[in-house]
C-alpha positions in Angstrom: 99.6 93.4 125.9 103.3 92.6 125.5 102.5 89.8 123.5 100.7 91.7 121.3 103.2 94.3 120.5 105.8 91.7 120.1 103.9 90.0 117.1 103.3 93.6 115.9 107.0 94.2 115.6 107.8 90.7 114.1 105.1 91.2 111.4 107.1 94.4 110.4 110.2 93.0 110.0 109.2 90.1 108.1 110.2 90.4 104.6 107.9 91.4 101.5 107.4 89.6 98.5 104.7 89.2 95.8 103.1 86.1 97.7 103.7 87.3 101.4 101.4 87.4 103.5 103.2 90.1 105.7 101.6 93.8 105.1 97.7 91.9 106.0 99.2 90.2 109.4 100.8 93.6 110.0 97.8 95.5 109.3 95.6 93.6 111.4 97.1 93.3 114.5 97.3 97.0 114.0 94.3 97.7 113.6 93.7 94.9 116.0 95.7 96.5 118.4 94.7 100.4 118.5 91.0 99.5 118.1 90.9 96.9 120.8 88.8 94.4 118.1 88.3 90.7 118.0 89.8 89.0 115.0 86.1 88.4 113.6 85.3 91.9 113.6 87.6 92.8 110.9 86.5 89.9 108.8 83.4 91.6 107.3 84.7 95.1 106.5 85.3 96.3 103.0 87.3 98.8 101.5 84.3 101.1 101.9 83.7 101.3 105.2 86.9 102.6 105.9 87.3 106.4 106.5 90.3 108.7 107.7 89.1 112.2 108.7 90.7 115.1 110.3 89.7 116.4 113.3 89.5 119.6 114.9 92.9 120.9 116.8 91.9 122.4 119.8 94.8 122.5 121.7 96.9 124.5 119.2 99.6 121.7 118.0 102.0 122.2 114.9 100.2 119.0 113.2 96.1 118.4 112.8 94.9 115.3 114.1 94.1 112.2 112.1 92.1 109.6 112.7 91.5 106.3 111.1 87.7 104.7 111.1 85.9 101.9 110.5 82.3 101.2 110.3 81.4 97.7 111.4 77.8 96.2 110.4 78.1 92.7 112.1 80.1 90.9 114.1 79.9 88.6 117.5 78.6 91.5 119.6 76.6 93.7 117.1 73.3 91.1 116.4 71.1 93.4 115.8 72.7 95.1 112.6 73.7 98.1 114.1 76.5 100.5 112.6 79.3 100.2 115.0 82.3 102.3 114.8 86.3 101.7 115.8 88.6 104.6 116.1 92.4 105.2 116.2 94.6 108.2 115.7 98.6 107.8 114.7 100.8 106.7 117.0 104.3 107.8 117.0 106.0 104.5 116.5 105.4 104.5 112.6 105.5 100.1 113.5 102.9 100.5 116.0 100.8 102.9 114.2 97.2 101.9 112.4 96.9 104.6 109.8 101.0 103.8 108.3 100.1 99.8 108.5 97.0 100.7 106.0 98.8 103.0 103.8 102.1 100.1 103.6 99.0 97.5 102.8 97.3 99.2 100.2 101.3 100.1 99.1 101.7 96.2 98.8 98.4 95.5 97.5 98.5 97.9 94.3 102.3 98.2 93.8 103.9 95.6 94.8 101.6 93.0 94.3 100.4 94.2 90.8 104.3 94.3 89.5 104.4 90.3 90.5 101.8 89.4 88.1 103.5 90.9 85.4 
């Protein structure tokens, strides 16, 4: 676990560029992390089976609740083709959090990235 969290950390402090790799390491062990996934789950989801929905605040909080979801279709444990699904919600370390680590990669992958090739 502590392991994890260290790489986590690293990945965020790593610095960006048009050819770095950092924002999709940080992502994943993000994702990774909060969803409790293997590393070859993540390989076949697209852009469109990702979803973040609000959810209904029952206990009366300032803030609605968030969370972040993916639908998986395959993978090592899901043979048979079933729709799977992984959940997190925000976490209040914005390094350790899943839903900030896909809004900084899709940041990087449209800004950023897009300003390199020009």
């Amino acid at each position: 676990m502590y392991f994890a969290i260290r790489c986590l950390l690293d990945s965020w402090q790593q610095p960006v560029s048009g050819s770095s790799p950092s924002m999709k390491l940080h992502l994943s062990l993000a994702i990774r992390h909060a969803m409790m996934l293997r590393d070859e789950d993540l390989r076949g989801v697209t852009y469109s089976d990702i979803f973040i929905d609000p959810a209904v605040n029952l206990v009366g909080g300032t803030q609605n609740l968030v969370y972040l979801m993916f639908a998986f279709h395959r993978g090592k444990t899901n043979k048979s083709g079933r729709i799977l699904y992984g959940i997190s919600v925000r976490h209040s370390d914005v390094r350790r959090c899943s839903i900030g680590a896909l809004g900084f990669y899709f940041y990087d992958l449209f800004h950023v990235s897009f300003r390199s090739f020009n």
